[in-house]
N, C-alpha and C positions, 0 to 999 in steps of 0.2 A: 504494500500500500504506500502510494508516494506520499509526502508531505504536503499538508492544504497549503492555501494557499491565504494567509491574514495578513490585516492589516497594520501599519506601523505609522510611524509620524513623518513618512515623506509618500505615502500611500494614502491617510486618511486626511485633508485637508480640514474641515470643520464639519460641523453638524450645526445646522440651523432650522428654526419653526416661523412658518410661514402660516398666516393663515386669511382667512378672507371673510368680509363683512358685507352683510343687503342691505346698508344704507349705502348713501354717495363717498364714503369712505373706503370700500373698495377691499382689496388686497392690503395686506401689510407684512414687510419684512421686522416681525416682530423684536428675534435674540438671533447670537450666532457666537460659537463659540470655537476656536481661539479669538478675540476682537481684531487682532491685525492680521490680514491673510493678504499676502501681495500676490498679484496679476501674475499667470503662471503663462508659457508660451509654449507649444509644440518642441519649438528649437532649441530648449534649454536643456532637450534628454542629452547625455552624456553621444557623442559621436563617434567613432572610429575616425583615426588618422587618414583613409581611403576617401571618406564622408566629407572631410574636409576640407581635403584637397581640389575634390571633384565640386566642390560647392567656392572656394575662390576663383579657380578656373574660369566657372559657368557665369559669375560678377566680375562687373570692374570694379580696380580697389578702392576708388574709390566711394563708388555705392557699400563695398562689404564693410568700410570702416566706418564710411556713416550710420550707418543699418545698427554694426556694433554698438556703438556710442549713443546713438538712441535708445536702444535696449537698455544700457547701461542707466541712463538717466531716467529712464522712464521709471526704474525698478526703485531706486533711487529716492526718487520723488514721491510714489506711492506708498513708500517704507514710512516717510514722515509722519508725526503724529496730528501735526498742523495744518496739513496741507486742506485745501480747500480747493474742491472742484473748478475750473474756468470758468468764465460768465456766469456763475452762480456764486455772489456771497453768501447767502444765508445757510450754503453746504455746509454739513460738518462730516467728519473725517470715518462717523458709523453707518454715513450713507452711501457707502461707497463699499463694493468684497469683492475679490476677485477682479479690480479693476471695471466693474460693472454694476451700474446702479444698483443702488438695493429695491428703487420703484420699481424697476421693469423687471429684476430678478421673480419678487414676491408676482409680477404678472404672470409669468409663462410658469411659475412653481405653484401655481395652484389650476388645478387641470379641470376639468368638469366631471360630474358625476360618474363617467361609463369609467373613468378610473378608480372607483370607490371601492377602497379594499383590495385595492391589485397592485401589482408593481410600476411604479410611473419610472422609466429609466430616461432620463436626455443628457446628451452629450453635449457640451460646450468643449468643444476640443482645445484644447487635451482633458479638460475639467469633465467631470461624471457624475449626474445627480442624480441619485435615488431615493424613490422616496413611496410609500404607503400611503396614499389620500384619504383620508376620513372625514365623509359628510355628512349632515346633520338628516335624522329620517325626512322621508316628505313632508311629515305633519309639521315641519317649521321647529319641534323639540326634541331636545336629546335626552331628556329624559321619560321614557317609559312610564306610561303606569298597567298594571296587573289588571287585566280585567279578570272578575270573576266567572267560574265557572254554573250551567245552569246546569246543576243536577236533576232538572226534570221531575217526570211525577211517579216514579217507581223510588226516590227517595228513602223510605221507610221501608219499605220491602230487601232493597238494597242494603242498611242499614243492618238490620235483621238477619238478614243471612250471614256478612259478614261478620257481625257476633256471633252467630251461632260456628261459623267455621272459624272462627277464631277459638271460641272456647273446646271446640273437639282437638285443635290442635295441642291445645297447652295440658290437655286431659293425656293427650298420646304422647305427648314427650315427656311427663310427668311417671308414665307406666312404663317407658321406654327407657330412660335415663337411668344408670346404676350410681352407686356414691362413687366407684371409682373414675368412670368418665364425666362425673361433675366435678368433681377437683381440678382431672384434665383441662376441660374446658375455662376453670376458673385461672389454672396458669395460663393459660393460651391468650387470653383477652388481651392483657398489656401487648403483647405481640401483632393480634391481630389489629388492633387499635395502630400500631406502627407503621403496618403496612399500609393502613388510610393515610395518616400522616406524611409517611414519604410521597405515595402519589400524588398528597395535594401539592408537597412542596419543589414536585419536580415541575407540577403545573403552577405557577406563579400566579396567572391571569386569566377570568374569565375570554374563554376564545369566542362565544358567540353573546348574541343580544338573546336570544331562547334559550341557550344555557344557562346565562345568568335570571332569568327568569323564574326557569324551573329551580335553581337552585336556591332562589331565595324563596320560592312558593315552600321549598322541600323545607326550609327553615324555619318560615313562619308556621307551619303545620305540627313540626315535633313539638311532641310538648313532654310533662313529666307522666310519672304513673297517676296521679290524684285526676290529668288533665284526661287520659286515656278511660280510668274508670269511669269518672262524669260521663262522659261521651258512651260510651255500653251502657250507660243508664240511661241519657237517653232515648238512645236507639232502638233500645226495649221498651221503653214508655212511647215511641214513636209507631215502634210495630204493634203494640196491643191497643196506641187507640186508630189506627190505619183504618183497623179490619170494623170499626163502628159510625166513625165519625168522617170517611172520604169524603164526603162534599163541604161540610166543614173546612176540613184542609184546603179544597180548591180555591177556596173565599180568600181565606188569610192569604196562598200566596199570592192571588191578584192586590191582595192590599198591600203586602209588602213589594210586589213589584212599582206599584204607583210611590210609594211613598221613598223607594230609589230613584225613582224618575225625580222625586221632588230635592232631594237631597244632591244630586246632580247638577240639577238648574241655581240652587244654592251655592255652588262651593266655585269659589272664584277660578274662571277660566286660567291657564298659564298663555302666555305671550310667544309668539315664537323667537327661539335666541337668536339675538344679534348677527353670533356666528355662524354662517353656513358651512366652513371644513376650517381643517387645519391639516396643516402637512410637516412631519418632522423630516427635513431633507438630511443627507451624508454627502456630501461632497469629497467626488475621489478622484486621484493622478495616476493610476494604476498602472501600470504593464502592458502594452498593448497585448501580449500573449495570458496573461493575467488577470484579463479585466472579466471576462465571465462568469471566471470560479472567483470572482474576491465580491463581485456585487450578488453572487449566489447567496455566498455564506454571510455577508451582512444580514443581507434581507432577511434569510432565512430565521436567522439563529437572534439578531439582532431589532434591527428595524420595525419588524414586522409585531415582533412581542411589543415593543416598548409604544409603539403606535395603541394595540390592544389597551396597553394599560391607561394609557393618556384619554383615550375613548372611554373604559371604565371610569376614572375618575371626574371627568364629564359629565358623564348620565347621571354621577351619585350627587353633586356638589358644583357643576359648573368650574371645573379649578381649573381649564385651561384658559376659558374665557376670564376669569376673574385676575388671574396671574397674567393674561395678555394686558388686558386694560392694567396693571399694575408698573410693568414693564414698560410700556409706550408711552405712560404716562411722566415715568421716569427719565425715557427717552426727551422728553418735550423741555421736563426741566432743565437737566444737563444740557440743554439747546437754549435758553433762557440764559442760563450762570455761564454757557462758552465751560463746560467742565470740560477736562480732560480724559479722551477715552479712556483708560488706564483708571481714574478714580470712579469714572461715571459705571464700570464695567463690575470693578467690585460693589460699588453700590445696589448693582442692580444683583449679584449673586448674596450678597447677603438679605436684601427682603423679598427676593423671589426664592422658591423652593425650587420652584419651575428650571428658571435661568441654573440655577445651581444642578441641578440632574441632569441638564444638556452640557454641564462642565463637567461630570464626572462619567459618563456618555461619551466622552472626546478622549477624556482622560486615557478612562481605563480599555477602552476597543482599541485605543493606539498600541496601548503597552501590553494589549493579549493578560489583560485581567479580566477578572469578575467584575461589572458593574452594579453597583447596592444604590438604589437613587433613594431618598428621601423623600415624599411628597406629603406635605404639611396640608391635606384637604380638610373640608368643615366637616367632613365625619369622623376624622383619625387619621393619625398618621401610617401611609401606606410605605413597605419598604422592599417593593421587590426588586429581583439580581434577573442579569440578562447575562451572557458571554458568549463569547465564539468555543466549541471544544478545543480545547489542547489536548494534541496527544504526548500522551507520559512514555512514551517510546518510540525507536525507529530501527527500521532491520538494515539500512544501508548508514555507511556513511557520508554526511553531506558534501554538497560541492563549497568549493573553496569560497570564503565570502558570507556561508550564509549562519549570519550569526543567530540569527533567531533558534537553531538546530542547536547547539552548543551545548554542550551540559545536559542534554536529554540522554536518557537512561538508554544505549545501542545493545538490543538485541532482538532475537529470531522466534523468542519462545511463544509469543500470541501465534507463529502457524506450525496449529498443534490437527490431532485428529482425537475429534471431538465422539463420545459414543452416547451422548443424551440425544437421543434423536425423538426422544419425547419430551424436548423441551418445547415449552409454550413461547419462551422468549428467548431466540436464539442466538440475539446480541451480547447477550451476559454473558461474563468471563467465563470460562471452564470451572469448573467442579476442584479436579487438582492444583489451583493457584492457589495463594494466599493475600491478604490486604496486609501493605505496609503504607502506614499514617507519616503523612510528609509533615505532622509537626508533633508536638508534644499530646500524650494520653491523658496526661495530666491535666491539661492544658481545655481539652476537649474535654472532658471530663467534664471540669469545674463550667463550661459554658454551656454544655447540657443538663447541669444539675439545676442553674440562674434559672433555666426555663419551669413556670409552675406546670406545664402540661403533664397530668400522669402518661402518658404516651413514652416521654423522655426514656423512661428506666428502664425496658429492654435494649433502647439504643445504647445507652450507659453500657449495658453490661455485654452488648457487642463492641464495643469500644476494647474493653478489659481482655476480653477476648482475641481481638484483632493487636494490641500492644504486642504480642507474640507472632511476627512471619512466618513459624517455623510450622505452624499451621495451617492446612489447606480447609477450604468452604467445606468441604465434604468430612472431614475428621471435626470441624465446629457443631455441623449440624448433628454428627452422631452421639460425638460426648455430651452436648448442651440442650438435647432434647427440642433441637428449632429444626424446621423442615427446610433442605438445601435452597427452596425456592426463597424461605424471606432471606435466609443469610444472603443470596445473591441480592434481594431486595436494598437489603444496608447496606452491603459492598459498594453496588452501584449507585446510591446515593452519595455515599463515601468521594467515587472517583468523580462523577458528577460534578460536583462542589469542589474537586481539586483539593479534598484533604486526604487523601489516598492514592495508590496505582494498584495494579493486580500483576503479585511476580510468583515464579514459581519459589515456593519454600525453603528460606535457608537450612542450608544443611553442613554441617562441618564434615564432613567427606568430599563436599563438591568444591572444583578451584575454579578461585578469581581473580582476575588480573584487573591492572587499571584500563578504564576506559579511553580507547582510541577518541571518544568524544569529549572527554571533558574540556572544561574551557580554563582555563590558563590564566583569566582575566581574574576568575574569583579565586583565585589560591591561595594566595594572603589574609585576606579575611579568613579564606576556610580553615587555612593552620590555625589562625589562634583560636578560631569555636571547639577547633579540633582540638589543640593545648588545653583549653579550659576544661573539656567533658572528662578528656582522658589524659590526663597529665602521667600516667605512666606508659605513656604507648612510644613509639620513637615518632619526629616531628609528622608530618603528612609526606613532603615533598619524599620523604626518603621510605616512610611505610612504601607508599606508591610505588618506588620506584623499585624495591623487594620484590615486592608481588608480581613482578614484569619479567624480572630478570630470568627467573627461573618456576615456571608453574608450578604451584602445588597446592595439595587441600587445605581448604583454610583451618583443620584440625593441627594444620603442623605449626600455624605459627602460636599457639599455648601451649609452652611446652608443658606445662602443670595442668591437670584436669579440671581444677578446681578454680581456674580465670578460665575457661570457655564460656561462662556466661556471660561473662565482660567481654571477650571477644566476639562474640555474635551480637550487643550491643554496638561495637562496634562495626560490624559489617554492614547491621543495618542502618546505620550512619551514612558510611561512605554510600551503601543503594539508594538512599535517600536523594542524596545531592551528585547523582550520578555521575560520581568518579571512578568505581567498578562494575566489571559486568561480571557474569558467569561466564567461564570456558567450557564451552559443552561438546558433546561429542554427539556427529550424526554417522546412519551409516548406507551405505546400499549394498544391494546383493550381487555379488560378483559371481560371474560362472564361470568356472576356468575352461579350458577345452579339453581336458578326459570327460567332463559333466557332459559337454556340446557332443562328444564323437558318441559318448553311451547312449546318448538320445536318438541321436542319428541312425546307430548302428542297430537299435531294437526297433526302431520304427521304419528300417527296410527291412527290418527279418519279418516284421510284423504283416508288411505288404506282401512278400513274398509267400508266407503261409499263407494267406486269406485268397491268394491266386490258386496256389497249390491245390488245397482243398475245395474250392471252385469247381477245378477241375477235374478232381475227383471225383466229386458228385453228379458231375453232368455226363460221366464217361460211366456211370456204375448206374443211373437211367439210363443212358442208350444201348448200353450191354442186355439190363436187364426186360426193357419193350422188343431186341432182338431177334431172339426165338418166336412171337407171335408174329410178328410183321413177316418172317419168312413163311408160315407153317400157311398163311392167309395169303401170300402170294404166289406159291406151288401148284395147286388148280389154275390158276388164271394165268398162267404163261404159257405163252405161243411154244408150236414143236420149232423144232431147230430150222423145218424146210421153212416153214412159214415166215422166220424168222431173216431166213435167206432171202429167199422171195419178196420180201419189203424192202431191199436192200439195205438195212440195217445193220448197223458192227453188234455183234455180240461180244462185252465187257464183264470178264467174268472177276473173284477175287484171286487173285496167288494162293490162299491159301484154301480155297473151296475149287475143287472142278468143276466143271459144268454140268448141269444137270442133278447137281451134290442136292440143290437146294440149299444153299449157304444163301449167305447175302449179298455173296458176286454174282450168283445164276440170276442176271436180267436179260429178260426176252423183252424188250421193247417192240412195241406196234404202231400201229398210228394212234393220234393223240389230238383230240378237240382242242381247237384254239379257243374251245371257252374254260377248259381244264386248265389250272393248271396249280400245280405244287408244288411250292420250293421249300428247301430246306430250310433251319433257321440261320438266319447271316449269322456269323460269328464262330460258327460251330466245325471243327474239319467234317467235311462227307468223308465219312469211313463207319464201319459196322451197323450199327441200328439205322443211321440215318440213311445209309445207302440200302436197305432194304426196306425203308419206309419211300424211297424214291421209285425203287424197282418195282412194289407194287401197287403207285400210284399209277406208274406208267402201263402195269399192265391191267389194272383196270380198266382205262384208257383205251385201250388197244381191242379186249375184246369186245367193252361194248358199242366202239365202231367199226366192229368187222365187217359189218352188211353192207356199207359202205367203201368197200377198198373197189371198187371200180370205177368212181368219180376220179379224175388223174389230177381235177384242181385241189380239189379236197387235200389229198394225198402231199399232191408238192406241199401245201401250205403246213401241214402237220409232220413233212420232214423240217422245215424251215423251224418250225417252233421246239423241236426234237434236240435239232442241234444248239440252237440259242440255250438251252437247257443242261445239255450236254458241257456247253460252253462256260456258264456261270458255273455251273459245280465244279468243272475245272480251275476257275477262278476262287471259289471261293475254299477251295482247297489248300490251293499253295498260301492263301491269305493265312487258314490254320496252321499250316506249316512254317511261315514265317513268326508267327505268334509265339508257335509252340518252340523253335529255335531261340528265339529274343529272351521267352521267359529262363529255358538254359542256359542262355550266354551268362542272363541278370543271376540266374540261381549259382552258376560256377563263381562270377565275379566274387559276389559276395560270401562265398565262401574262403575265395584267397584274402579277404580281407583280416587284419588280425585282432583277435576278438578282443572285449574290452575289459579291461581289467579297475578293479578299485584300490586307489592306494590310500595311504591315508593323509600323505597331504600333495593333492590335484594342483594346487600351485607352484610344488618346484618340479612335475613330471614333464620330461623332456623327450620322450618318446618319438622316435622319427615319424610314427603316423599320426603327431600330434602337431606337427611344426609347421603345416599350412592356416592352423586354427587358430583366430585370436580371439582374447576374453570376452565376454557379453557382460554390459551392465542392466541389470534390471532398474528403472529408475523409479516404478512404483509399482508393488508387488500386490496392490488390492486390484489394479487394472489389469493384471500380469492376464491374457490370451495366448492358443494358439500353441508356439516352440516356450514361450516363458513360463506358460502353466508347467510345463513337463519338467521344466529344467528348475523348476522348485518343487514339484514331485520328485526330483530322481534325490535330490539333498536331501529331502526327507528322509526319502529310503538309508539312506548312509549313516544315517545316526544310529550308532548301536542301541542307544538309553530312549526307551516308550517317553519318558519324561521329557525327553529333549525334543523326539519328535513332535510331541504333542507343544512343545514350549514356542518349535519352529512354524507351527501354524497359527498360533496364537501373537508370535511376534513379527510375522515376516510383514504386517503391514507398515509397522513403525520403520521399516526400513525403504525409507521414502527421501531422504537425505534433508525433513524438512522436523523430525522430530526427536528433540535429543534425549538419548539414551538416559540418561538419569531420570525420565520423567517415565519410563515406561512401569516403573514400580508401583508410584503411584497411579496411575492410569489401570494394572490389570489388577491390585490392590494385590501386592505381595509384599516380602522381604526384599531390601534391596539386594542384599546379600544372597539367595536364590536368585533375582534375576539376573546378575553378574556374571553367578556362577553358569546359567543357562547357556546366556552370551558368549562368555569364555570358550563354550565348547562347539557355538557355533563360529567363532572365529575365522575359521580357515575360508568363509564363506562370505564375508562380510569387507567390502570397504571401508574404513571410517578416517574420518576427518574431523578437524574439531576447531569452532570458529566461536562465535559469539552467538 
């Protein structure tokens, strides 16, 4: 998976809120945050020496040096903080971004309705505006009200039922329920409670106008048990006077519908707001190869949320319109006093909450942080986080220059092969990872306790649990009695939020070297965090540079058993701030060529047999239909003169005389051109088949004897005689050639020298081995065809059942993309059995060992 594609602060220009009013006031370029942003040019991207060459060439110099020098001043003059538009005094220096008014900006940045809710993308080359349009409903407000629903006139019947299948339920789970799975479920609640929790918090913001709806109707309607009872009281007080008093009922609800209608007309209409949209713009200088996937993941991840939230807090309080008239009005002052942007700027981010969340919106999207906005609305203060994902790892390493990669944790272990194929959610880490917390447990702890929600305290105590790497999701869930799904649930909340990553489990067997990726820049700072945690360790620059020199398990560097805890403390330190990775080892499946020639050689012997007996069988039918086909064609042959007389050859066998009645004695006659019988292609004519011809023929023959005086006749029925004559001659020597070829093929392979098993197929030098080279298997779950056999024939070779059975068990891990130390945990054994397994299939196995 390559590396996304985010934002930085020569990629993200500003963010700014536009929005537009239905009086003669129009559009307005409300806030815009950085406040100074100068005029940006196509020409200013970095050029090649070729570029600009071919570009003074194509000028004369002196145009190129004026052209320069204007750019130069113009850049110049825009930077200023004083500066004042031409022929306009009353400019000041916030009306002006990007070199382009802020009036005609806030024009074309508020689009029309058919963009509501969609991505509005325009280019100002090289400038990129993206933006989510949000406008106000048709009815002129953006605030909703709930209409109620009419339950109609089955009300109390509906009612009634409902109790009644309510109470059979609680009767059934009552008879159902034993003390020991009520306990159960009494621990499980906090749990379950967690799981709503996480979901809400991964969801920050209501996504629809009918979600939020239903979810506030869903609010207003819970109530407590006292509220629940009353309500079954009534419902029953509703169903018993239903069944007396219906027409009654009909009255009141006409009365209570009139007296809505009246309450209605009462209650003071709302106004339609001021404002018709608003639009939060990003303004980007992106990549020309870049700009797709960078305004993708803005939008996505970014924009698009925080647009939602801004539209929520609308509907509830008006905050964006109250905070625009806040801000512009601000603006008008600072226009009054001649402020200085810089003072007028702060002013406006201290009494807007607004203007301050589009500063920490620029902030932290530049520097691939989590953004936390504040929004001080008349209902509460709202505090949701937006960000782009970062990934906490990479399987290459970067190209030169990009420092954004730097210090990320380089390794391969995310392409693993996964066997939960019953999972629901198939993006969650693997089962065999573990969660390491990129800051203190402690730390988390104490900030999950501040919260009063009872919810907190299975998080808490996944916390405590995750403080320990050295354990994978799937050994959590079994010792701690939590089903692998929520543990993934927390995990992924965990990484989510960037207080975690998912790595495979430290192990003091396993070796780690330093990271080809770390970055160089934080090294200094890191020794001393590093001096202070662990002041008995040797400095950093020099641990590091051990661990390089010569690989080994990170059991060897404690040489006392009793500092391993403090050592693996330490490691997951250094995993932390990705200075080390694991050295792992993958492997693939080598075939040598005694394996290729034994496959070879049983699978022409195998050909060979399957011809053989073939033709055994077809030869031991024709032997044995023989004797009938003769005994049936001995009456029905011509005498000898007759035979002469037609001028006919009589072809008898070598080994039968004539007149024997063998299967040579054919008396051929004449023969109907609408007769006719041939033998089967493929087959030599010789014994059964040539006495199933002879007395086809002489069928033929007697029963056109009445006939031998016609001479047309006659000609035509020698003609078809010998055409007959002809092909079985043919198709004679065709079995002859068959039956020679299969000889040649059966002698050949007989001189061939048979194959032998040695026991180690990689140093055998064999001169019938010296035209074959190795085959690599490269994934042995797709393995077809010659690759299936050629890990059948390995199997065969393993003297130990255990090993064979280990070698179909393991040969898919042998894919060169999943390292060996993980396979323990994956088929849930000893590691120390699966080594040993490995060890013995060695002789068969490539390995290599990278990161």
């Amino acid at each position: 998976m390559s590396f996304p594609v985010l934002p930085n602060t020569s990629t993200l220009i500003a963010v700014a809120l536009v929005m537009n009013r239905s009086h003669d006031d129009g559009p307005s370029f409300v806030f815009h945050y950085p406040p100074k942003v100068s005029p940006f040019d196509d020409n200013e991207e970095k050029a090649t020496p070729d570029d600009l060459i071919i570009e003074r060439l194509s000028q004369p110099e002196e145009e190129a040096l004026g052209t320069a020098g204007h750019k130069k001043s113009t850049s110049l003059q825009w930077s200023r903080d004083d500066v004042l538009q031409p022929g306009n005094a009353d400019s000041m220096p916030w009306e002006t971004f990007v070199g382009l008014p802020t009036q005609d900006l806030a024009s074309i940045l508020t689009p029309k309705r058919s963009f509501h809710k969609k991505l509005f993308h325009l280019s100002l080359d090289p400038i990129h505006c993206i933006a989510c349009p949000m406008h106000v409903p048709e009815g002129g407000i953006w605030r909703r009200t709930r209409k109620k629903k009419n339950k109609g006139k089955s009300v109390a019947s509906t009612n009634a039922t409902n109790m009644t299948n309510r109470k059979d339920k609680d009767k059934e789970k009552e008879e159902s329920v034993s003390p020991k799975t009520t306990v159960e479920n009494a621990q499980s609640v906090p749990v379950a409670r967690l799981d709503e929790a996480v979901s809400k918090l991964r969801e920050t913001v209501v996504t629809d106008d009918d979600d939020e709806e239903d979810s506030q109707a869903e609010l207003g309607e819970t109530g407590g048990g006292d509220d629940e009872e009353a309500g079954e009281n009534q419902a029953e007080q509703t169903a018993r006077d239903s069944e007396h008093h219906e027409p009654v009922k009909e009255k009141d609800k006409e009365k209570d519908a009139e007296k809505e209608k009246e309450k209605e007309k009462d209650r003071p209409q709302q106004k339609p707001s001021p404002m018709t949209m608003f639009n939060l713009v990003f303004f980007l200088n992106p990549k020309k190869h870049e700009t797709n996937e960078l305004v993708e993941n803005i939008y996505r991840h970014v924009l698009k949320k925080t647009t939602r939230i801004f539209k929520y807090s609308q509907q509830q309080s008006d905050f964006v319109w109250k905070e625009s008239k806040r801000i512009l009005a601000t603006k008008d002052k600072g226009r009054e006093m001649k402020a200085s942007m810089n003072d007028l700027w702060l002013e406006i981010m201290r009494t807007s909450s607004l203007a301050a969340a589009i500063r920490e919106l620029y902030t932290a999207v530049s520097n691939n942080r989590i953004a936390t906005l504040q929004l001080e609305t008349a209902g509460g203060t709202l505090s949701p986080s937006v960000q782009i994902p970062f990934p906490n790892s990479i399987s290459q390493l970067p190209a030169e220059g990009a420092i954004q990669q730097q210090g990320i944790w380089l390794t391969t272990a995310h392409m693993t092969i996964s066997d939960d194929n019953n999972s629901d959610e198939p993006e969650m880490v693997d089962r065999t990872f573990g969660l390491l917390l990129l800051g203190s447990d402690k730390k988390i702890i104490a900030e999950l306790e501040s919260d009063p929600d009872p919810t907190t305290v299975a998080m808490v105590e996944f916390v405590r649990l995750a403080s320990q790497p050295n354990n994978t999701f799937q050994q959590m869930a079994d010792t701690h009695k939590l089903t692998l799904s929520q543990v993934r649930k927390f995990a992924s909340h965990f990484i989510f939020w960037r207080r975690g990553i998912a790595i495979p489990p430290l192990f003091a067997r396993d070796v780690y070297i330093a990271s080809p990726n770390l970055c160089p820049s934080r090294l200094p700072r890191a020794s001393q965090e590093w001096q202070r945690q662990f002041p008995m360790a040797l400095p950093l620059p020099v641990f590091l540079s051990e661990l390089s020199t010569a690989p080994r398990q990170w059991k060897y560097w404690s040489l006392v058993k009793a500092q391993r805890p403090e050592y693996m403390k330490m490691l997951a330190w250094l995993m932390r701030g990705g200075w080390v990775t694991q050295l792992c080892t993958f492997a693939y499946v080598v075939v040598w060529p005694e394996i290729i020639y034994e496959v070879r050689y049983a699978r022409e012997a195998a050909k060979l047999r399957t011809a053989r007996e073939l033709y055994e069988r077809s030869e031991a039918a024709a032997n044995a239909s023989s004797p009938s086909t003769s005994a049936s064609s001995s009456p029905l042959s011509s005498s000898p003169d007759q035979s002469r007389g037609s001028g006919f050859h009589h072809y008898s066998h070598p080994h039968h005389p004539p007149g024997s009645g063998g299967p040579g004695d054919i008396s051929p006659g004449p023969v109907s051109p609408t007769i006719e019988r041939r033998p089967q292609i493929g087959r030599p004519i010789k014994g059964a088949a040539a006495a199933v011809v002879a007395a086809s023929i002489s069928r033929a023959a007697s029963h056109h004897s009445a006939a031998s005086s016609a001479t047309a006749l006659a000609r035509s029925n020698h003609s078809t005689m010998a055409d007959q004559i002809a092909e079985h001659a043919r198709l004679a020597r065709q079995a002859a050639a068959a039956k020679r070829k299969a000889a040649e093929k059966q002698t050949a392979h007989a001189r061939k020298t048979p194959p032998m098993a040695t026991p180690h197929p990689s140093t055998n030098n064999a001169p019938h081995l010296a035209c074959i080279e190795p085959h690599i298997i490269l994934d042995p779950r797709r393995a077809t065809g010659n690759e299936a056999e050629y890990l059948d024939a390995i199997k065969a070779r393993f003297g130990s059942e255990t090993t064979a059975d280990a070698w179909q068990r393991f040969a898919k891990y042998f894919n060169g993309q999943y390292a060996l130390e993980r396979i323990s945990l994956q088929e849930g054994m000893r590691r120390k059995d699966v080594f040993n397994r490995i060890g013995e299939m060695g002789e068969y196995l490539l390995c290599v060992r990278h990161w």
